[in-house]
DODORO-196008 format. One line per field, with one value per residue (C-alpha): residue in one letter; x, y, z. Coordinates in steps of 0.05 Angstrom, whole numbers. Layout:
BEGIN
resn: c(A	...)
x: c(X	...)
y: c(Y	...)
z: c(Z	...)
This chain:
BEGIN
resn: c(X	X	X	X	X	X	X	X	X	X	X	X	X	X	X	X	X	X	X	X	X	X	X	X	X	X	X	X	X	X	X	X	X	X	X	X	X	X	X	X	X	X	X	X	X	X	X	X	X	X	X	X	X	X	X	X	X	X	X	X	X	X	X	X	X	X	X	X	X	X	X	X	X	X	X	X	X	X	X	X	X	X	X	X	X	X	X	X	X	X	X	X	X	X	X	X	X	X	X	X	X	X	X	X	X	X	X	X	X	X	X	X	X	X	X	X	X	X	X	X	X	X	X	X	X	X	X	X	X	X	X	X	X	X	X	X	X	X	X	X	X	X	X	X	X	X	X	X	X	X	X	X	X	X	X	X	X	X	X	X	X	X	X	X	X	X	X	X	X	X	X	X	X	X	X	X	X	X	X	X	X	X	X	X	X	X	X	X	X	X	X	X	X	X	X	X	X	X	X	X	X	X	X	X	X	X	X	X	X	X	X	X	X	X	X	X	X	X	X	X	X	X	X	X	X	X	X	X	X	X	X	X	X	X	X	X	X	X	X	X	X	X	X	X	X	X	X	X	X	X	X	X	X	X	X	X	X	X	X	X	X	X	X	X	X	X	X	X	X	X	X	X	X	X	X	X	X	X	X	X	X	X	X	X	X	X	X	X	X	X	X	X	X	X	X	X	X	X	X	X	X	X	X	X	X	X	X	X)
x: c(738	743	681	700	654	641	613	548	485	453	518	511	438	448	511	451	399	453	468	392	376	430	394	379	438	489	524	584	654	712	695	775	1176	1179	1208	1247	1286	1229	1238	1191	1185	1128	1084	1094	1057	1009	954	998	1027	1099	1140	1214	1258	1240	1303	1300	1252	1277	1281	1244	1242	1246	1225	1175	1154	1083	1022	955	912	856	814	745	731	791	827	773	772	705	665	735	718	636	577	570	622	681	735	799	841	854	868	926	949	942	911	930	920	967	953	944	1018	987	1032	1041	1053	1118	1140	1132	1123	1064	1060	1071	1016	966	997	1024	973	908	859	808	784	712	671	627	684	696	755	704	704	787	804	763	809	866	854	842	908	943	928	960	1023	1041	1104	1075	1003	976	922	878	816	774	739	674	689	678	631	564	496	510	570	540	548	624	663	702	769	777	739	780	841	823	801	865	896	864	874	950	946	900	951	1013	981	983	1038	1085	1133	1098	1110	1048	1043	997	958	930	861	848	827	760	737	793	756	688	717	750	679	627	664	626	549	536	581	532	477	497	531	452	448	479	553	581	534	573	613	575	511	482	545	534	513	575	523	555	523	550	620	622	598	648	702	677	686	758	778	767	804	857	844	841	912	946	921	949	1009	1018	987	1033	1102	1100	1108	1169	1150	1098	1112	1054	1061	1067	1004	1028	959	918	970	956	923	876	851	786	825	843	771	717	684	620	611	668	695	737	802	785	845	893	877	892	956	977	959	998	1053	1057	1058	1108	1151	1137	1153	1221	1249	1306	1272	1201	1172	1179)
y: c(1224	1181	1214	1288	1347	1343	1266	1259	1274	1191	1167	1204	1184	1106	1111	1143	1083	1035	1059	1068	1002	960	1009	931	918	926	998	994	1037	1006	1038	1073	1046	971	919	908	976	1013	1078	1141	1197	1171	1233	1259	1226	1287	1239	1209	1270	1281	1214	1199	1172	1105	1060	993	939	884	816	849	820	871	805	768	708	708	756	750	810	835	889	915	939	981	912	880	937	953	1001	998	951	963	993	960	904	869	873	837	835	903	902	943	888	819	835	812	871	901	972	973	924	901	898	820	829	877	832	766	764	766	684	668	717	667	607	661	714	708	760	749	829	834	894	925	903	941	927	882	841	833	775	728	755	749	669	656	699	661	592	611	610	679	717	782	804	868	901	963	965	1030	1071	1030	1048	1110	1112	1100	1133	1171	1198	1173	1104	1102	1053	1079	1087	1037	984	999	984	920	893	907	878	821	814	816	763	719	723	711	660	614	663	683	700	742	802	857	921	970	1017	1093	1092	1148	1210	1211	1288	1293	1248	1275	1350	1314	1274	1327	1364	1316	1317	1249	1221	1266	1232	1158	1182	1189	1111	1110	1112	1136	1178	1204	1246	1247	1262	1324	1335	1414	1424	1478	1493	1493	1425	1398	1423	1396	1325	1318	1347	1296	1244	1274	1268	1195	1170	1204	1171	1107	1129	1134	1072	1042	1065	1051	968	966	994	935	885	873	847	902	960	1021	1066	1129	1155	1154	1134	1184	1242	1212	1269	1236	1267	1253	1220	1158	1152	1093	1130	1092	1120	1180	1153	1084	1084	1066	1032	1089	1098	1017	1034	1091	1052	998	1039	1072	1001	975	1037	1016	941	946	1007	996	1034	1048	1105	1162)
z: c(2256	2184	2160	2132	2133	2065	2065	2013	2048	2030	2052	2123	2128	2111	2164	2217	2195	2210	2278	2295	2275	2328	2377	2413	2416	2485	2468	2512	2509	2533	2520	2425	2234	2217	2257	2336	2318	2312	2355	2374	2439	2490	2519	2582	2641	2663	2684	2736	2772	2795	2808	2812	2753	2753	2746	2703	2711	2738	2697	2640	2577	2523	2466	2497	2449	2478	2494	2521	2517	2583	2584	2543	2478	2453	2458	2420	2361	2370	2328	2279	2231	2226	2271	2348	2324	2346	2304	2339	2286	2288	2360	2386	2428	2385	2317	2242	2201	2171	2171	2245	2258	2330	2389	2374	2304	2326	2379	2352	2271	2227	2222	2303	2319	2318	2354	2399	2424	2448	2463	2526	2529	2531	2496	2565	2610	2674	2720	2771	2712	2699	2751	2713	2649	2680	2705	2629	2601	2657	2628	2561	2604	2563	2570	2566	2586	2562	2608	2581	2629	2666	2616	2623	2698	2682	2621	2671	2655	2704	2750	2813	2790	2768	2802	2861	2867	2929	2891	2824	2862	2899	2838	2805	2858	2862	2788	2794	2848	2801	2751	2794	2825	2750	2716	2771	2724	2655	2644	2652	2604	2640	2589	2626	2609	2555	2550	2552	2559	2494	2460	2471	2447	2386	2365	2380	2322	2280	2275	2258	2312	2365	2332	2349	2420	2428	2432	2494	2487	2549	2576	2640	2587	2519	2549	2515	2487	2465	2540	2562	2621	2695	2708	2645	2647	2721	2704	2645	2699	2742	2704	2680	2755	2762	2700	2732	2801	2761	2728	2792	2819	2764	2759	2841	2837	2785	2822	2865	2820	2794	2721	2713	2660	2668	2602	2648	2613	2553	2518	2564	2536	2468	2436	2387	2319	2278	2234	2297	2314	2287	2239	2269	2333	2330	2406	2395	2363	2287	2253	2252	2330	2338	2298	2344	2414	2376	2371	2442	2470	2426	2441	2522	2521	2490	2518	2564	2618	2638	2621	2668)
């Protein structure tokens, strides 16, 4: 949450006109130490459950020279830069700015980045959608491929309409073959989808963030988001169950491939602040939250050994 309690009242009502007037537009949530010796603990796995010390990844290359980004609007730093925008040059994965030192930036230098990364995440995107994504990273010929996909799966207008878990996993399935198929031999970084019931009690804190949730961001868990009712508490719960179903799904498609890294739910553990969320819709990562995603991947891709 950017925006501090004690923000001017015309600056908090021009911020509301804004909002109100993309109310047109598509509201989707995808929703949101310098240099290689950079070093940092990863959270603890909790959305994935109890699994055994994994060993080394095979053939993994801790310096990849390449990356191609997947996956929906966290990777496309939406709502970070302005309201209902892309902004990919703060992505996590392959942006340029400098406060938010992308993924790319750490791997491959701040002049290769854009003769060496390419971002083909889509704002909206759902994991149905991630083959097609895939089939384009896989043309880059990239060394590494980033994938952070699944909380538009689960951001529905209602929770009767989330994807299910059987079709989440044959798509990422079929997504991994699409990419072997072209790239049998890049590397795949697996982001856990976030948090999303931790987001929603970080952003209600903030009154004009509840106001633009009101457009339609993520209804399945922002929905009358002061409702503590039994019905309300169960949907949000609901939802809460099936990132984790998506986690572990993850996690598994991802085991059996032996140039795929999963974060071990490191960026679902991620315990976000106000301060890492767009100050536009108070539910994407804003810069600082790019910054910190940037840094748990970073943290992932070189480490000697996947994360637990």
């Amino acid at each position: 949450m950017s925006e501090r309690a004690g923000r001017p009242r015309s600056r908090t009502a021009v911020a509301v006109l804004t909002a109100v007037s993309f109310l047109g537009a598509a509201v989707a949530l995808a929703g949101c130490t310098n240099g290689p010796n950079e070093t940092s603990r990863s959270a603890s796995g909790s959305s994935h459950g109890a699994s055994p010390s994994p060993s080394p990844t095979p053939d993994w290359d801790r310096s990849p020279s390449s990356v191609a980004a997947v996956g929906d609007s966290i990777t496309r730093g939406f709502d970070a830069c302005s309201v209902l925008t892309d902004c990919p040059e703060v992505s996590w994965a392959t942006g340029t700015d400098g406060e938010v030192r992308s993924l790319a930036v750490r791997l491959l230098g701040t002049t290769a980045v854009a003769a060496r990364s390419w971002n083909h995440a889509v704002s909206g995107a759902r994991i149905a959608q991630l083959p097609e994504q895939m089939a384009l990273a896989a043309k880059e010929k990239p060394e590494l491929v980033t994938v952070m996909i699944g909380a538009n799966d689960a951001c529905r207008d209602s929770v009767a309409i989330m994807t299910p878990v059987a079709d989440f996993r044959a798509s990422f399935e079929a997504s991994m073959r699409q990419l072997r198929g072209a790239a049998p031999k890049a590397q795949v970084y697996v982001s856990s989808v976030p948090d999303l019931k931790r987001l929603w009690s970080t952003g209600r804190e903030n009154e004009l963030g509840k106001q633009i949730w009101k457009l339609g961001i993520c209804k399945s868990m922002l929905g009358d988001a002061d409702d503590m009712g039994p019905a309300a508490v169960a949907r949000r719960d609901a939802v809460q169950d099936r990132v984790v179903a998506y986690n572990e799904v993850l996690r598994e498609v991802c085991a059996k491939d032996r140039r795929c890294r999963y974060d071990g739910g490191a960026v679902f553990d991620y315990r976000f602040t106000g301060t890492q969320l767009s100050r536009w819709d108070w539910f994407h990562p804003g810069r600082d939250g790019q910054a910190r995603l940037a840094e748990i991947a970073y943290r992932n891709v070189t480490a000697e050994r996947p994360p637990a």
